[in-house]
PDB file of N, CA, C and O in Angstrom:
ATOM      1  N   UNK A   1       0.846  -1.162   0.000  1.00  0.00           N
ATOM      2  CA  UNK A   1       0.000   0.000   0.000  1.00  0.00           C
ATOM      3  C   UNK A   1       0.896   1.229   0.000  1.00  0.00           C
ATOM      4  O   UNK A   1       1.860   1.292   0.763  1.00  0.00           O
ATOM      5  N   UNK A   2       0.573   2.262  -0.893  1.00  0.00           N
ATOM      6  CA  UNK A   2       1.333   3.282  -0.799  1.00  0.00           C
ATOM      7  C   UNK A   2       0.846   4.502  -0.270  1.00  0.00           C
ATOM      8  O   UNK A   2       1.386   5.322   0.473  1.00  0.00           O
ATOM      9  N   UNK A   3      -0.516   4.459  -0.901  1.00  0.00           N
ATOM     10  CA  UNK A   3      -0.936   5.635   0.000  1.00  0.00           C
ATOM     11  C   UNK A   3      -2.006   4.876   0.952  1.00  0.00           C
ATOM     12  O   UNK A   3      -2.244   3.670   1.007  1.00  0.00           O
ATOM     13  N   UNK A   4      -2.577   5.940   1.680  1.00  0.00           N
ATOM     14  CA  UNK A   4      -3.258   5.851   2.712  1.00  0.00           C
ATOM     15  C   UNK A   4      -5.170   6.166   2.255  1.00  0.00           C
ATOM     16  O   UNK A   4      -5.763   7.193   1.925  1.00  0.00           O
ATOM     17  N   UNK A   5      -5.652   4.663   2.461  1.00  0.00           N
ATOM     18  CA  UNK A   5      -6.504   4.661   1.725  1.00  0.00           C
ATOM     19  C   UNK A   5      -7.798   5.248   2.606  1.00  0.00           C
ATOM     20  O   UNK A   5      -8.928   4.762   2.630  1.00  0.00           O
ATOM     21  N   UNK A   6      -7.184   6.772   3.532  1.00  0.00           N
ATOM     22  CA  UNK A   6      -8.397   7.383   3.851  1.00  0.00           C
ATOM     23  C   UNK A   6      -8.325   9.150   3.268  1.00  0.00           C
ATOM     24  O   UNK A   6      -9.248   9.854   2.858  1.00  0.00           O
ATOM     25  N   UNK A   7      -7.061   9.428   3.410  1.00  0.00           N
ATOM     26  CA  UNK A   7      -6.607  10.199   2.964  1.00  0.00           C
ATOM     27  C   UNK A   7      -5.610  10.458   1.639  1.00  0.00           C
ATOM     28  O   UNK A   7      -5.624  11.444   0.902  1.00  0.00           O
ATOM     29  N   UNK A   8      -5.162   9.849   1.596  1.00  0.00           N
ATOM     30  CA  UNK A   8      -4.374   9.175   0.060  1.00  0.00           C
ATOM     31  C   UNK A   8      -3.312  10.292   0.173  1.00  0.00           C
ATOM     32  O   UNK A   8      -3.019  11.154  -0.656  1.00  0.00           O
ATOM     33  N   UNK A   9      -2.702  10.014   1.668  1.00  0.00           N
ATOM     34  CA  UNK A   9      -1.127  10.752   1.809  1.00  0.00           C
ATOM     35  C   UNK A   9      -0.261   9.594   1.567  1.00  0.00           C
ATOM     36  O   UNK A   9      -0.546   8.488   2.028  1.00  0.00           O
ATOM     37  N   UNK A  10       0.840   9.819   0.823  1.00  0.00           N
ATOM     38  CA  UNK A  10       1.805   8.810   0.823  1.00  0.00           C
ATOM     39  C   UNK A  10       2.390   8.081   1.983  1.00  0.00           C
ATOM     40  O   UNK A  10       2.790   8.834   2.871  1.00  0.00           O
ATOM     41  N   UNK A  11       2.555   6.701   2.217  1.00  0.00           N
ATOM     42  CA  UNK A  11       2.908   6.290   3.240  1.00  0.00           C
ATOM     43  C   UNK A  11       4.557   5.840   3.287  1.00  0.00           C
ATOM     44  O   UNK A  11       5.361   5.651   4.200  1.00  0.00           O
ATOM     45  N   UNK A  12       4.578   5.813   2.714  1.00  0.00           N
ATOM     46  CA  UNK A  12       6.605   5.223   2.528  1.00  0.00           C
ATOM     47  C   UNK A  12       6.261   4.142   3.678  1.00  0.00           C
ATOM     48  O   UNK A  12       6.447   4.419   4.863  1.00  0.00           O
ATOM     49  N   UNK A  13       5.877   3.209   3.366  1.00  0.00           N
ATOM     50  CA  UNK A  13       5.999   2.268   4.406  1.00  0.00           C
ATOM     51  C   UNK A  13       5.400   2.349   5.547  1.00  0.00           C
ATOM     52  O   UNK A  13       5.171   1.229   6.002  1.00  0.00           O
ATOM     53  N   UNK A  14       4.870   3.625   6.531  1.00  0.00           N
ATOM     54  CA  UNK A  14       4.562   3.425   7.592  1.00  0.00           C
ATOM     55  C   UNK A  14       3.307   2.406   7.846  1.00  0.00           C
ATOM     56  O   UNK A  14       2.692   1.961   6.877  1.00  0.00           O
ATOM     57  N   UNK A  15       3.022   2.125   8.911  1.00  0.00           N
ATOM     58  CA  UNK A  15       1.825   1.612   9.155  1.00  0.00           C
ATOM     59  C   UNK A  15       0.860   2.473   9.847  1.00  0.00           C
ATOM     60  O   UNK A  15      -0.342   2.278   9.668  1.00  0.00           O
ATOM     61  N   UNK A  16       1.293   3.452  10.657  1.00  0.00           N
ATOM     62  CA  UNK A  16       0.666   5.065  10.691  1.00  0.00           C
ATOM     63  C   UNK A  16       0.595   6.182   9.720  1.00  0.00           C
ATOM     64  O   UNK A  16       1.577   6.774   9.270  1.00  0.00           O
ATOM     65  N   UNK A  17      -0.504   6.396   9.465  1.00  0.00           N
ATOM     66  CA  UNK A  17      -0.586   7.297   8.513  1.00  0.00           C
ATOM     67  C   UNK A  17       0.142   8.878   8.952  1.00  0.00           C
ATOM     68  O   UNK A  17      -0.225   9.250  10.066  1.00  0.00           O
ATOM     69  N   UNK A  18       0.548   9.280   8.651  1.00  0.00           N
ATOM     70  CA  UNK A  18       1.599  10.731   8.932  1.00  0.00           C
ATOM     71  C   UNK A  18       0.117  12.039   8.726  1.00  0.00           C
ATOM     72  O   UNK A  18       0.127  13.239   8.997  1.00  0.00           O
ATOM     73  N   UNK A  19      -0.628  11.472   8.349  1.00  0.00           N
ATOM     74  CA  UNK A  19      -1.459  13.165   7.954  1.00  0.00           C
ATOM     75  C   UNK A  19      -2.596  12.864   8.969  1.00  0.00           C
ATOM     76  O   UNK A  19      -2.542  13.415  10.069  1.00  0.00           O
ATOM     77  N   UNK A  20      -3.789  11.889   8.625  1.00  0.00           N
ATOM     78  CA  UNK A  20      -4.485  11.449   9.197  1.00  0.00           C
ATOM     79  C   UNK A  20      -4.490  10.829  10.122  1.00  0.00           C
ATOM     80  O   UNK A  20      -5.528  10.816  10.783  1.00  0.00           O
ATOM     81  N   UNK A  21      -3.508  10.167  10.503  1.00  0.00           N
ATOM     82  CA  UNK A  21      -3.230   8.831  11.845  1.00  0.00           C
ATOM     83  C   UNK A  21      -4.207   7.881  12.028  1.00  0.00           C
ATOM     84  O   UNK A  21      -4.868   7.469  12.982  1.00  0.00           O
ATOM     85  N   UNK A  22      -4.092   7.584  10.549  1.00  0.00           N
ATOM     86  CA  UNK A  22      -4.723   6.037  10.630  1.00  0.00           C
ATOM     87  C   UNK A  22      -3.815   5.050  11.051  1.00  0.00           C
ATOM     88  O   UNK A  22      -2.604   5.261  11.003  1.00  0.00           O
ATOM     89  N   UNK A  23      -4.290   3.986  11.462  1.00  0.00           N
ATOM     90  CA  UNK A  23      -3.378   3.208  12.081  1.00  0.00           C
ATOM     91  C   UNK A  23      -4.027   1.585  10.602  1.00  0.00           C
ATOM     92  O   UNK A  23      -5.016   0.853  10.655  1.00  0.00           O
ATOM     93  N   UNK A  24      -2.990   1.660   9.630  1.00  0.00           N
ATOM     94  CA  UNK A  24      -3.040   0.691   8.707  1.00  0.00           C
ATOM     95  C   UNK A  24      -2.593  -0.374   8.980  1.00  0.00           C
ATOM     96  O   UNK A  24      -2.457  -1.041   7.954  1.00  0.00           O
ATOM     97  N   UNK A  25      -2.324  -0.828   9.757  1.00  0.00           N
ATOM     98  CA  UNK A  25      -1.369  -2.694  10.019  1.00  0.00           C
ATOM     99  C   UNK A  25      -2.235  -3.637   9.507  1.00  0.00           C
ATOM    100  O   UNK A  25      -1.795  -4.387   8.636  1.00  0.00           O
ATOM    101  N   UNK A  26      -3.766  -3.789   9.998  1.00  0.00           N
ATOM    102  CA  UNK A  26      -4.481  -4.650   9.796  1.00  0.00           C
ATOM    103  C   UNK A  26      -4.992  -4.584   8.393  1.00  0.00           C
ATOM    104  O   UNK A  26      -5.667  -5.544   8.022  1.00  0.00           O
ATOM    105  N   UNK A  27      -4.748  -3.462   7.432  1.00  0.00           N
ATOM    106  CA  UNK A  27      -5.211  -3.207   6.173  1.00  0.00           C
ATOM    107  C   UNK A  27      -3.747  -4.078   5.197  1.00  0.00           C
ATOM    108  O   UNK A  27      -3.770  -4.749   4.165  1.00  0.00           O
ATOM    109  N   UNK A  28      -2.722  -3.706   6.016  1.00  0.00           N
ATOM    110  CA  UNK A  28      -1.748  -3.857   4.921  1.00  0.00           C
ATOM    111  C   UNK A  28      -1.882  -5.553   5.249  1.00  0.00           C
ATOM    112  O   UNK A  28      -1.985  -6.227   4.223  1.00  0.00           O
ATOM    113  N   UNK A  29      -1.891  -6.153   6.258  1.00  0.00           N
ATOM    114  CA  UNK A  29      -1.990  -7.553   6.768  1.00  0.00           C
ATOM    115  C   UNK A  29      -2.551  -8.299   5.605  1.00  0.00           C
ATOM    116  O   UNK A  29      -2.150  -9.348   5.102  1.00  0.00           O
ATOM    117  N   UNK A  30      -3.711  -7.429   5.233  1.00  0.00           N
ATOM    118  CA  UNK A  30      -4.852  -8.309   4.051  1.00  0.00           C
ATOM    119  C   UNK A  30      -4.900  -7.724   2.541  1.00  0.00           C
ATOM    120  O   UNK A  30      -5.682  -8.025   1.639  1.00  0.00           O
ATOM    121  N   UNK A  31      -3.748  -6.726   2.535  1.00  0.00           N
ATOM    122  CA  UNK A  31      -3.237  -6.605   1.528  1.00  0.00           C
ATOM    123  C   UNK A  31      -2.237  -7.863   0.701  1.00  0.00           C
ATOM    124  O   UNK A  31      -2.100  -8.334  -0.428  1.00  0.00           O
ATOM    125  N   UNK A  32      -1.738  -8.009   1.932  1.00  0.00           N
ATOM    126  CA  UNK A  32      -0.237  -8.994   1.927  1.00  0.00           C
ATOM    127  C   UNK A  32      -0.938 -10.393   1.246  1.00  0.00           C
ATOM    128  O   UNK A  32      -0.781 -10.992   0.182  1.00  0.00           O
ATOM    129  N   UNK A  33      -1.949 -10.614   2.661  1.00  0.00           N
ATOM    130  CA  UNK A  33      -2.838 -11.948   2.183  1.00  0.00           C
ATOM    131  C   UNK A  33      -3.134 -11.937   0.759  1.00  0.00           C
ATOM    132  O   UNK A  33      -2.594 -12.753   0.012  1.00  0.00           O
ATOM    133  N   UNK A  34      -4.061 -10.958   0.282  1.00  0.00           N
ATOM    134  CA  UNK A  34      -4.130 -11.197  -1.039  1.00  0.00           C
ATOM    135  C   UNK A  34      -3.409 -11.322  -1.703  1.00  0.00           C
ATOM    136  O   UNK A  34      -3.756 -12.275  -2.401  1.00  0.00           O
ATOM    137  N   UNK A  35      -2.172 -10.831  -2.133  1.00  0.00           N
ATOM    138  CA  UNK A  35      -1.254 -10.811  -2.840  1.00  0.00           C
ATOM    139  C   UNK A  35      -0.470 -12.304  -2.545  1.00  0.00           C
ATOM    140  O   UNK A  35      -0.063 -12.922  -3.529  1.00  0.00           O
ATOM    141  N   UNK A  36      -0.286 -12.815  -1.322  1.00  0.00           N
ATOM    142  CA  UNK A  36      -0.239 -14.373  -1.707  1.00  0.00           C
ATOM    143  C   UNK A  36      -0.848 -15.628  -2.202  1.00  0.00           C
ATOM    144  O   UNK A  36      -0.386 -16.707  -2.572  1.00  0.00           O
ATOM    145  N   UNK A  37      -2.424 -14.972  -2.050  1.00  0.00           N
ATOM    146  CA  UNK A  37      -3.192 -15.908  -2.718  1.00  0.00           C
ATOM    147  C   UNK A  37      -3.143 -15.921  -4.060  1.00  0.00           C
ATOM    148  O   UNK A  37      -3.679 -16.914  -4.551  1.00  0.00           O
ATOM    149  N   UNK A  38      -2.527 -14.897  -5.072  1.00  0.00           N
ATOM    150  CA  UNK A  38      -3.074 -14.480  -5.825  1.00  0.00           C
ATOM    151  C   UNK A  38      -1.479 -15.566  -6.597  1.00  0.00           C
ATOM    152  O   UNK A  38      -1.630 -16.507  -7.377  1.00  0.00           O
ATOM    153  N   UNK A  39       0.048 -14.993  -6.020  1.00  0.00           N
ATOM    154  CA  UNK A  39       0.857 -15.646  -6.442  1.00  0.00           C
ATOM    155  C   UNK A  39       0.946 -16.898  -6.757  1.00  0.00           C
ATOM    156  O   UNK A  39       1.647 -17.313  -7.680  1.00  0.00           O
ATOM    157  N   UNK A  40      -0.063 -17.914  -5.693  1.00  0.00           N
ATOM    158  CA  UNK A  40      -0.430 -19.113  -5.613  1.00  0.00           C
ATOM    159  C   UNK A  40      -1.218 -19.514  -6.676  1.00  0.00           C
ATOM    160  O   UNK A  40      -1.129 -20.603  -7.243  1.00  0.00           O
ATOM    161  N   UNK A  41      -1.946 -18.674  -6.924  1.00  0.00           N
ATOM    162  CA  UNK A  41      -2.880 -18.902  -7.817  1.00  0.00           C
ATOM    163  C   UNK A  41      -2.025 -18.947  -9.509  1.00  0.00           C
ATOM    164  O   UNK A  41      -2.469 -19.810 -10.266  1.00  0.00           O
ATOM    165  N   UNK A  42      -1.337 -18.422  -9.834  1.00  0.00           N
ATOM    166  CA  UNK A  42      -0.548 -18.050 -11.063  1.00  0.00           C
ATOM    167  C   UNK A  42       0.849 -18.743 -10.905  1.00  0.00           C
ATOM    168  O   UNK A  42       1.717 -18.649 -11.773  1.00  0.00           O
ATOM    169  N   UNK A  43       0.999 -19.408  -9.800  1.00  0.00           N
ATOM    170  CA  UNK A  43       1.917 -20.564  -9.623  1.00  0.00           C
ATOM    171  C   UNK A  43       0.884 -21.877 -10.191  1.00  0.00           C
ATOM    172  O   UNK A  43       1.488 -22.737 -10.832  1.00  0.00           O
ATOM    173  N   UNK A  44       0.029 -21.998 -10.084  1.00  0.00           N
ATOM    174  CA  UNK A  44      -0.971 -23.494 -10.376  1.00  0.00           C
ATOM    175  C   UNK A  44      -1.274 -22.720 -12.143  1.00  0.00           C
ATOM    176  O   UNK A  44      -1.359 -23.297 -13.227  1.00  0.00           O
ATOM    177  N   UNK A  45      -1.338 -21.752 -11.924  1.00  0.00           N
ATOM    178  CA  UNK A  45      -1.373 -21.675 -14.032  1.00  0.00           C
ATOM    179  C   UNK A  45      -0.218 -21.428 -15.074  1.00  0.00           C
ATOM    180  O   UNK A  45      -0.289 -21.230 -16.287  1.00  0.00           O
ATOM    181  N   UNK A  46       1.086 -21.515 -14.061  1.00  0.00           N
ATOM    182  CA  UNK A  46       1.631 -22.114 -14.619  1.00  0.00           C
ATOM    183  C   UNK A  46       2.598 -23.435 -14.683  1.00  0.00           C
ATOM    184  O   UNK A  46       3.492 -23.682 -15.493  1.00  0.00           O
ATOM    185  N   UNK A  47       2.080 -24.290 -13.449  1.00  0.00           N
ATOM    186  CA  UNK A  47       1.555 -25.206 -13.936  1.00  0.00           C
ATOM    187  C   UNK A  47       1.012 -26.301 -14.439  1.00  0.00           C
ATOM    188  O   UNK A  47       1.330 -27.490 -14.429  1.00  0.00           O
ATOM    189  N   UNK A  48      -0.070 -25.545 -14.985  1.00  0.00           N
ATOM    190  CA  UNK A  48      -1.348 -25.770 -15.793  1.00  0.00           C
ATOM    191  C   UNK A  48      -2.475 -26.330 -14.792  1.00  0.00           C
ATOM    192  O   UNK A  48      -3.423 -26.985 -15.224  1.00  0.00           O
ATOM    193  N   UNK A  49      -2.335 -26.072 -13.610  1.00  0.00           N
ATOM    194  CA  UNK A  49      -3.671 -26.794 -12.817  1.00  0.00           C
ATOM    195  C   UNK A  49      -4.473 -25.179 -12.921  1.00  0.00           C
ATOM    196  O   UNK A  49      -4.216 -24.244 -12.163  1.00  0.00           O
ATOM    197  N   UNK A  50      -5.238 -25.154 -13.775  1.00  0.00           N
ATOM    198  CA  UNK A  50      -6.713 -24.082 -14.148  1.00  0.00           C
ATOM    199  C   UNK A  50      -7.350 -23.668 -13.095  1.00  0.00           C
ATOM    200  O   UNK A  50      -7.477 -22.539 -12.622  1.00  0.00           O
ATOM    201  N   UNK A  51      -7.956 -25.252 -12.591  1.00  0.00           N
ATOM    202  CA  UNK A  51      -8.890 -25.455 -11.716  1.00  0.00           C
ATOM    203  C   UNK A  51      -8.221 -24.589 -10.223  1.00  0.00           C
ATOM    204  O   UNK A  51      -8.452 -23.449  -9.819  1.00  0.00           O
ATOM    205  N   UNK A  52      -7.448 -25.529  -9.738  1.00  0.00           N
ATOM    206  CA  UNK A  52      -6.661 -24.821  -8.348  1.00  0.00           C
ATOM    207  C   UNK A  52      -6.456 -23.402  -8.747  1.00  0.00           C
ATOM    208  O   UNK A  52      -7.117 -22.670  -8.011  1.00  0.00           O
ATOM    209  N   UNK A  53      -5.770 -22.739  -9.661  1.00  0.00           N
ATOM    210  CA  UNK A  53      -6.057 -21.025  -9.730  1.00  0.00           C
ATOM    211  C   UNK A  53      -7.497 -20.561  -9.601  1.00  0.00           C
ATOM    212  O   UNK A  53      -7.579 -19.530  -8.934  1.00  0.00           O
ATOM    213  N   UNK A  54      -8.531 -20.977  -9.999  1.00  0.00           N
ATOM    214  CA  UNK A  54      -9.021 -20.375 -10.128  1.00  0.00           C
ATOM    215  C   UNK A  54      -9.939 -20.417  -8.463  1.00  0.00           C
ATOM    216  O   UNK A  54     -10.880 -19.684  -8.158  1.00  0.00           O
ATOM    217  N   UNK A  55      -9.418 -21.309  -7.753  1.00  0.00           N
ATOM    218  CA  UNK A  55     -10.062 -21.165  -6.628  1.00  0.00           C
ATOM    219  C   UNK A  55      -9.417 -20.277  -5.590  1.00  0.00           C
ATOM    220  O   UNK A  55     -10.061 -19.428  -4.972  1.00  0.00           O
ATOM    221  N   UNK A  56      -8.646 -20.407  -5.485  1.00  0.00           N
ATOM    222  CA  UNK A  56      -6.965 -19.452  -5.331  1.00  0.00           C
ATOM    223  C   UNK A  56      -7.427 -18.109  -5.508  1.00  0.00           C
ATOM    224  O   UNK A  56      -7.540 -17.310  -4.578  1.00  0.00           O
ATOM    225  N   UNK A  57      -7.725 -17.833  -6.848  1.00  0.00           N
ATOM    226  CA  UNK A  57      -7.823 -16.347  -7.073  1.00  0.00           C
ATOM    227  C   UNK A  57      -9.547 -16.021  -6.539  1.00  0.00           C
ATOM    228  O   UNK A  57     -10.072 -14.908  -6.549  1.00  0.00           O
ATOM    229  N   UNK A  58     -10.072 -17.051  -6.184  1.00  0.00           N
ATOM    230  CA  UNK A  58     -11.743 -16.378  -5.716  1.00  0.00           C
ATOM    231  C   UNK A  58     -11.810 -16.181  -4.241  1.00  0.00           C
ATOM    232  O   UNK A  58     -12.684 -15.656  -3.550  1.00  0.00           O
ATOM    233  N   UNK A  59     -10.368 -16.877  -3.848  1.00  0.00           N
ATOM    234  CA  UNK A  59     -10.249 -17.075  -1.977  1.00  0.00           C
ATOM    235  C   UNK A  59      -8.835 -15.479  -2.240  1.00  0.00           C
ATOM    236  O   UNK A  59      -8.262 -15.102  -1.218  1.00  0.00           O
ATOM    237  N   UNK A  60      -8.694 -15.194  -2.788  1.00  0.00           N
ATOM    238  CA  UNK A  60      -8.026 -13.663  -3.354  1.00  0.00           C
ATOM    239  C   UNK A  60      -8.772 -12.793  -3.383  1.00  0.00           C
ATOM    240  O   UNK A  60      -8.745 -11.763  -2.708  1.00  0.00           O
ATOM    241  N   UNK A  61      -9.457 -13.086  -4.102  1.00  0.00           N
ATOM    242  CA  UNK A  61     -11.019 -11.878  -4.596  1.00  0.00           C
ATOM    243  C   UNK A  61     -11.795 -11.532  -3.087  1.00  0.00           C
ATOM    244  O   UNK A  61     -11.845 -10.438  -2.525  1.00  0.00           O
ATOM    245  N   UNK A  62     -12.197 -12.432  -2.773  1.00  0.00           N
ATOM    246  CA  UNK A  62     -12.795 -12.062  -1.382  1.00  0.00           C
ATOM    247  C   UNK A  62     -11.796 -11.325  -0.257  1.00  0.00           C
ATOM    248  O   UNK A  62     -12.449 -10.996   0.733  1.00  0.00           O
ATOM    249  N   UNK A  63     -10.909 -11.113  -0.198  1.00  0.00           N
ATOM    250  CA  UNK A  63     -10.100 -10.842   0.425  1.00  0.00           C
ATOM    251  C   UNK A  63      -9.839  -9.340   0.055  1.00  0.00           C
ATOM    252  O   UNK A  63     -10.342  -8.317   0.519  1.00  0.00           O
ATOM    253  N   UNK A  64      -8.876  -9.530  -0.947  1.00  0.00           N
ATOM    254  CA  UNK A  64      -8.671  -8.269  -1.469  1.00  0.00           C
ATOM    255  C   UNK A  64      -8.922  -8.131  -3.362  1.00  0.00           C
ATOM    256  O   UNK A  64      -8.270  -8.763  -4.194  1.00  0.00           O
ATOM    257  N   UNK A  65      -9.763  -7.376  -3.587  1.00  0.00           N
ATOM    258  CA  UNK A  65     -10.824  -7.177  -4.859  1.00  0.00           C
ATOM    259  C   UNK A  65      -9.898  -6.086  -5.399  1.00  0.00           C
ATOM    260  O   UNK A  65     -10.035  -4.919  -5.032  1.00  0.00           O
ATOM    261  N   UNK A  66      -8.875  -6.494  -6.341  1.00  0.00           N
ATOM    262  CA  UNK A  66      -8.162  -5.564  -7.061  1.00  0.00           C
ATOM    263  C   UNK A  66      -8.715  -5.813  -8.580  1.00  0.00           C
ATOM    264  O   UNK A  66      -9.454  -6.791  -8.703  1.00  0.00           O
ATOM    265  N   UNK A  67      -8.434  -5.019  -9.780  1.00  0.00           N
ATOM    266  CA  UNK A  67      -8.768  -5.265 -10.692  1.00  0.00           C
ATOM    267  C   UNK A  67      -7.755  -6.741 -11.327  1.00  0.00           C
ATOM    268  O   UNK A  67      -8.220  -7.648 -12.017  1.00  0.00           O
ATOM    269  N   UNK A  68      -6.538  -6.643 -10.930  1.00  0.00           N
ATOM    270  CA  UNK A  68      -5.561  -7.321 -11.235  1.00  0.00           C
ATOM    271  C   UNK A  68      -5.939  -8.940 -10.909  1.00  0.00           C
ATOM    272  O   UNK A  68      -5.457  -9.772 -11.678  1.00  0.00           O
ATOM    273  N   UNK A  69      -6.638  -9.329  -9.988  1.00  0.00           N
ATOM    274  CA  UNK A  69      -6.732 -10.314  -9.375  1.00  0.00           C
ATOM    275  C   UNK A  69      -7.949 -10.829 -10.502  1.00  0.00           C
ATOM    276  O   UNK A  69      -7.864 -11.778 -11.281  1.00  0.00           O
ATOM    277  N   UNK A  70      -8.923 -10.027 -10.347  1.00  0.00           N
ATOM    278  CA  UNK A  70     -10.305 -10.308 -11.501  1.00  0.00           C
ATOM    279  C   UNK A  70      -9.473 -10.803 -12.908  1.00  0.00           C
ATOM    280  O   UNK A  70      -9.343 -11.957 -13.317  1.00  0.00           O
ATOM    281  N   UNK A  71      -9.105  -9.905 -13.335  1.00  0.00           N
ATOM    282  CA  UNK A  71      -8.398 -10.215 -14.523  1.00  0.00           C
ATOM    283  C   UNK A  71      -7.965 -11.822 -14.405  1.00  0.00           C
ATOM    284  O   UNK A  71      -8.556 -12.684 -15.057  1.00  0.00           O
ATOM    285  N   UNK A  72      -7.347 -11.992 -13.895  1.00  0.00           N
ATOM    286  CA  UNK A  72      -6.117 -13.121 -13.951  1.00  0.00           C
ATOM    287  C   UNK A  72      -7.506 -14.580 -13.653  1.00  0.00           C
ATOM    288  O   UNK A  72      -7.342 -15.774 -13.903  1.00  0.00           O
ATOM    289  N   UNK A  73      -8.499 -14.060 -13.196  1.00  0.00           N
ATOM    290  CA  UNK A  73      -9.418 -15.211 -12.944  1.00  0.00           C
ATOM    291  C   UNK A  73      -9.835 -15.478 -14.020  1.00  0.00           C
ATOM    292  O   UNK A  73      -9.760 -16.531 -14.653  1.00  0.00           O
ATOM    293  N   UNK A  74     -10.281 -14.549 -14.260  1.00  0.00           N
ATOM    294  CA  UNK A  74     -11.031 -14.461 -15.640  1.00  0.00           C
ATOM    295  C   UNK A  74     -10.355 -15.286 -16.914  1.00  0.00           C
ATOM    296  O   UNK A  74     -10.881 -15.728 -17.936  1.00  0.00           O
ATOM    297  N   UNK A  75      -8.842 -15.320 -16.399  1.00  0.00           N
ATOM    298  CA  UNK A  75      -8.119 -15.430 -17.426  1.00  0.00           C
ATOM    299  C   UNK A  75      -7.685 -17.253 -17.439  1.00  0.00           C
ATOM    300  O   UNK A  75      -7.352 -17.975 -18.379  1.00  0.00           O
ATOM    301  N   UNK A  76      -7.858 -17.532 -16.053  1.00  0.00           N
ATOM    302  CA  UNK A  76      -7.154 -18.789 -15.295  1.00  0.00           C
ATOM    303  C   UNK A  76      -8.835 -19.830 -15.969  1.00  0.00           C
ATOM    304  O   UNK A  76      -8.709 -20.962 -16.439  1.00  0.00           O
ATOM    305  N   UNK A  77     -10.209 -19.132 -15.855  1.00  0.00           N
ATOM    306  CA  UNK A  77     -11.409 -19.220 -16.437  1.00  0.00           C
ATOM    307  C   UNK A  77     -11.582 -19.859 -17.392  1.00  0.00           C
ATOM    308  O   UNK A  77     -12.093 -20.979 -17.406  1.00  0.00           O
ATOM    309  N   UNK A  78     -11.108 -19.128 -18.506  1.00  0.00           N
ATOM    310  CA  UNK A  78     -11.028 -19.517 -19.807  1.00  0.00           C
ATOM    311  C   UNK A  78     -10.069 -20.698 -20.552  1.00  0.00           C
ATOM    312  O   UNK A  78     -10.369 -21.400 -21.518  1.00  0.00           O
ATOM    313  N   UNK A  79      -8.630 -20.673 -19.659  1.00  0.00           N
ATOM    314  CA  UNK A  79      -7.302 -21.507 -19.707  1.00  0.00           C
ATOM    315  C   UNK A  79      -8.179 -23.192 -19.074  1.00  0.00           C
ATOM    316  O   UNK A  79      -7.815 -24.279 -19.522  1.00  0.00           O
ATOM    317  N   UNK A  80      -9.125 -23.085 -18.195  1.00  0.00           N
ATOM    318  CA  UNK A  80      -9.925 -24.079 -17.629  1.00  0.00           C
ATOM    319  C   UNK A  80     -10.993 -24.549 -18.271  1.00  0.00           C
ATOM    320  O   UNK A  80     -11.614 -25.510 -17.818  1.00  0.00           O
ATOM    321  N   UNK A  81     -11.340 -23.944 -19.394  1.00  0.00           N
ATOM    322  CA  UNK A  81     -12.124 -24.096 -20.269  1.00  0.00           C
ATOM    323  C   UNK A  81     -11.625 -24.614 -21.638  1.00  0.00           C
ATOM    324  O   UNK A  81     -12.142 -25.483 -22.340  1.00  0.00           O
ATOM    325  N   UNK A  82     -10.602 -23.950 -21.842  1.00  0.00           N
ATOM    326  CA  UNK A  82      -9.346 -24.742 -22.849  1.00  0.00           C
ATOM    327  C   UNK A  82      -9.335 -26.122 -22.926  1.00  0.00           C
ATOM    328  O   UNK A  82      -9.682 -26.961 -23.757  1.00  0.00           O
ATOM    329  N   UNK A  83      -8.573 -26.122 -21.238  1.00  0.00           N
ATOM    330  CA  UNK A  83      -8.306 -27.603 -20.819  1.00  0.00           C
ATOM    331  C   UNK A  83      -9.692 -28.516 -20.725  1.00  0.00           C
ATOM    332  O   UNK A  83      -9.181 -29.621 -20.538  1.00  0.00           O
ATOM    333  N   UNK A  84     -10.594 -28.661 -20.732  1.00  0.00           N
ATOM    334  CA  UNK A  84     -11.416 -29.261 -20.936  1.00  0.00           C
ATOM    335  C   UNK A  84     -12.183 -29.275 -22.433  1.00  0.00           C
ATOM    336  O   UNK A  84     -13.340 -29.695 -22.456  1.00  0.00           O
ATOM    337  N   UNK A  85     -11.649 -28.888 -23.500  1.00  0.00           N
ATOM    338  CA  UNK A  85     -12.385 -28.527 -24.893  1.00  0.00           C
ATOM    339  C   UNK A  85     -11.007 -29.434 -25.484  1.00  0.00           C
ATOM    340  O   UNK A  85     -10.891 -29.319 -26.704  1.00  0.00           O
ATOM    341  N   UNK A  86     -10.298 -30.023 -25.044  1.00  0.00           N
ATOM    342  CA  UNK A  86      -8.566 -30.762 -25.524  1.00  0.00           C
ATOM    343  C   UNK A  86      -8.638 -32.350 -25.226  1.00  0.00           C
ATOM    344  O   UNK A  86      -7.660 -33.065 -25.445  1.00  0.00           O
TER     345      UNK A  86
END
């Protein structure tokens, strides 16, 4: 997280926000989470288990709902749809 998603002051890392004094730990915590589910998920497509990404990236999605994460489902989706049309 870079900025501070109440005020959108730059954070350089803190986990206190410097303008607002939000206290972010538990935000960046499930930032983090997502972003490992998501690696996991694009580790199983490539590979080639479809199926396991795409559950990966929906236990991602619930978590943390970036556009990036949608995408890649969407994408892990279709690669699962492949594999079953072969």
């Amino acid at each position: 997280m870079q900025t501070c998603p109440i005020c959108r002051a730059s954070l350089n890392g803190a986990i206190v926000c410097r303008r607002c004094r939000a206290e972010l730990g538990k935000v960046q915590e499930i930032e983090q989470r997502g972003r490992m589910l998501t690696v996991t998920a694009m580790r199983m497509l490539v590979e080639g288990d479809a199926g396991s990404a795409v559950r990966w990236l929906g236990r991602a999605r619930s978590v943390h709902a970036v556009p990036a994460v949608r995408t890649l489902e969407r994408l892990a989706l279709v690669a699962g749809a492949a594999d079953q049309t072969e």
